[in-house]
ChimeraX commands (.cxc) that place a marker at each C-alpha (Angstrom):
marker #1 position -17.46,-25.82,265.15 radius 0.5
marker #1 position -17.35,-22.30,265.82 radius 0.5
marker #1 position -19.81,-19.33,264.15 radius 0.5
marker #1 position -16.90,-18.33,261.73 radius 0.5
marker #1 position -15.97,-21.79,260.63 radius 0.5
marker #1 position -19.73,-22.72,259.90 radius 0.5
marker #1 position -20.08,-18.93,258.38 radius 0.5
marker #1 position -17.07,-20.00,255.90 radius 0.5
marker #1 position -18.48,-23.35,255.18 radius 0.5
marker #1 position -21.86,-22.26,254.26 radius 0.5
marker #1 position -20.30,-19.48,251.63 radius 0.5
marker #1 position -18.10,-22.25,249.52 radius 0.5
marker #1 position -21.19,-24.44,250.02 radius 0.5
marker #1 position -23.06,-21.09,248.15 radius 0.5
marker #1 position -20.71,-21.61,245.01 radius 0.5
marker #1 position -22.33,-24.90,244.27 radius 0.5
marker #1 position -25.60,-25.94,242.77 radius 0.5
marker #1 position -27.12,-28.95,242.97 radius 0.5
marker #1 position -27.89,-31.01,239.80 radius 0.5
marker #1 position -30.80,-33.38,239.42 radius 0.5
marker #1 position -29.72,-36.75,237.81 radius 0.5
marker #1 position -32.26,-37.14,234.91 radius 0.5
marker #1 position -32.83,-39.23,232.50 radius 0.5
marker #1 position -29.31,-38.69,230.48 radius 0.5
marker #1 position -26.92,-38.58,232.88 radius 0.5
marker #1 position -28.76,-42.33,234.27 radius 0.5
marker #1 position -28.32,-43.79,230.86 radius 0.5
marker #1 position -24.54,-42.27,230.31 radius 0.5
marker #1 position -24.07,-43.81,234.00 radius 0.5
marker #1 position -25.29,-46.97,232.87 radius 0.5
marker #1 position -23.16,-47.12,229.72 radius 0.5
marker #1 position -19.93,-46.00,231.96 radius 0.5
marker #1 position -20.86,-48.84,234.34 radius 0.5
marker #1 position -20.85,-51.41,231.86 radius 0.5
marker #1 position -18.11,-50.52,229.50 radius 0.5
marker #1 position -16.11,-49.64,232.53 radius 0.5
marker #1 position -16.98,-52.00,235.40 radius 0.5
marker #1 position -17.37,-48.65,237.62 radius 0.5
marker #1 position -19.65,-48.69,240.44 radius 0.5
marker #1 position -22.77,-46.86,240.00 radius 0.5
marker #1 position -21.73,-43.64,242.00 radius 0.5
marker #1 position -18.89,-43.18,239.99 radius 0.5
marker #1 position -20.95,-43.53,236.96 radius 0.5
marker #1 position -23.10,-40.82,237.74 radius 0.5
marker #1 position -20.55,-38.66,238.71 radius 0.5
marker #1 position -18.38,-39.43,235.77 radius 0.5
marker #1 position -22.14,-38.79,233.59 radius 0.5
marker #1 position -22.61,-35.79,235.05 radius 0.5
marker #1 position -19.18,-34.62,234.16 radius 0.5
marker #1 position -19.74,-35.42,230.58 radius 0.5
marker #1 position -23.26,-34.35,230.07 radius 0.5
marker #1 position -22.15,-31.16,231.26 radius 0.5
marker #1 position -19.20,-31.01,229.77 radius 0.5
marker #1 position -17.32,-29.94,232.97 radius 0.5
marker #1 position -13.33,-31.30,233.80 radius 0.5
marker #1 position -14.23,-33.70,237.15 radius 0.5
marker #1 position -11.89,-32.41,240.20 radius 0.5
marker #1 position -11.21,-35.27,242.50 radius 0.5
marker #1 position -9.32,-36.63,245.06 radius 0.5
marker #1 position -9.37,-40.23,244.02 radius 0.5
marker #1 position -8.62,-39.84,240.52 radius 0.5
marker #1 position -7.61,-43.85,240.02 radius 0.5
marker #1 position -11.67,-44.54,239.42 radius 0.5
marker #1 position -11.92,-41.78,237.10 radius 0.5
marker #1 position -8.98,-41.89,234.88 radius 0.5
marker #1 position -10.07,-44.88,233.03 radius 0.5
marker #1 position -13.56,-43.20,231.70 radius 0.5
marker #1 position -11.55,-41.54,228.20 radius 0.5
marker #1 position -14.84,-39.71,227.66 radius 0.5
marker #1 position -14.40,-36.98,230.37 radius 0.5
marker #1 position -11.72,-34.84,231.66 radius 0.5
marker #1 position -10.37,-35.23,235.28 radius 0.5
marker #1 position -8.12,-33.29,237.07 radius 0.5
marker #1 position -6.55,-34.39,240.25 radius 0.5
marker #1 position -6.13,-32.21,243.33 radius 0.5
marker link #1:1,2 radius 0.2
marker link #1:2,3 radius 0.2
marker link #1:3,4 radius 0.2
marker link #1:4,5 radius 0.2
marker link #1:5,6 radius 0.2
marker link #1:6,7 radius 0.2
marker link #1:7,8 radius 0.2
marker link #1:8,9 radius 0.2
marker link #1:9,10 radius 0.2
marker link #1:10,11 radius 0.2
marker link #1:11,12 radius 0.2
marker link #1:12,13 radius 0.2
marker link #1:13,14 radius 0.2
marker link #1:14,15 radius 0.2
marker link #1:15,16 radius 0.2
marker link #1:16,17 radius 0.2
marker link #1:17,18 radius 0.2
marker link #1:18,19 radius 0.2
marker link #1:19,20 radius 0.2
marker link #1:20,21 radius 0.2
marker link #1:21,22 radius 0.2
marker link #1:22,23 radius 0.2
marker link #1:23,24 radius 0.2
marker link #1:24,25 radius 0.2
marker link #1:25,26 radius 0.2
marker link #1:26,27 radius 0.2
marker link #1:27,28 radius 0.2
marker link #1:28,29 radius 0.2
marker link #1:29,30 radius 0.2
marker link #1:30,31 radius 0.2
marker link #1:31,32 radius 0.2
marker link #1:32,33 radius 0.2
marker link #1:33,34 radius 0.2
marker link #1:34,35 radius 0.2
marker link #1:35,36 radius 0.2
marker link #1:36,37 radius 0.2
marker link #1:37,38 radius 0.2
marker link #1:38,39 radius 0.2
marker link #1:39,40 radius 0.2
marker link #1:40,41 radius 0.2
marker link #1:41,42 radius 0.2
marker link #1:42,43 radius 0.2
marker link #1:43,44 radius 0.2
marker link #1:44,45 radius 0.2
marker link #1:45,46 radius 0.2
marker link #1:46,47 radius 0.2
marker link #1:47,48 radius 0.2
marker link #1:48,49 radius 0.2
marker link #1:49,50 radius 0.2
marker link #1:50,51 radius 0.2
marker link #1:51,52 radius 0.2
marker link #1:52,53 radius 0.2
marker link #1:53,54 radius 0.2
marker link #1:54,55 radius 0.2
marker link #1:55,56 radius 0.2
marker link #1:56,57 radius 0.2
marker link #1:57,58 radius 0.2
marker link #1:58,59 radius 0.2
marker link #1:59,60 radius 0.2
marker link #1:60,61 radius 0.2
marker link #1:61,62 radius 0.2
marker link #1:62,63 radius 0.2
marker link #1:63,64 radius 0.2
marker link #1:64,65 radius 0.2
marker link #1:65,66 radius 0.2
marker link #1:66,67 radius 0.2
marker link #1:67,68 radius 0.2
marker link #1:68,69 radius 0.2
marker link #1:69,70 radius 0.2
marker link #1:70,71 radius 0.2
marker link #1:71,72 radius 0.2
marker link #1:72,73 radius 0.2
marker link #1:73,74 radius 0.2
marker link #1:74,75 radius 0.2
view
């Protein structure tokens, strides 16, 4: 990987933040996994979505689209 391409990755990496999984979003994950059958990792991401009430942009919308609760845009 060259200077520039790492330079470019590391400022759309800056636009992020990273968010703890507490408490909530474990308990919302847990109630998406069971009313759901999703796996676990989808359940957090799918509680994180909802407990911050952000639209969830994915690639692999089929595991998301069933969770009515959140809003998920494909790209």
């Amino acid at each position: 990987m060259s200077s520039s391409q790492e330079r470019k990755i590391m400022e759309l990496l800056s636009l992020f933040s990273i968010i703890n999984v507490d408490s909530g979003i474990v308990r919302k994950a847990a109630y998406f996994y069971k009313k759901y059958q999703s796996n676990i990792a989808d359940g957090i991401i799918a509680a994180t979505s909802f407990i911050f009430k952000r639209t969830l942009v994915t690639r692999n919308i089929k595991h998301f689209r069933k969770i009515k609760e959140i809003k998920v845009k494909s790209i």
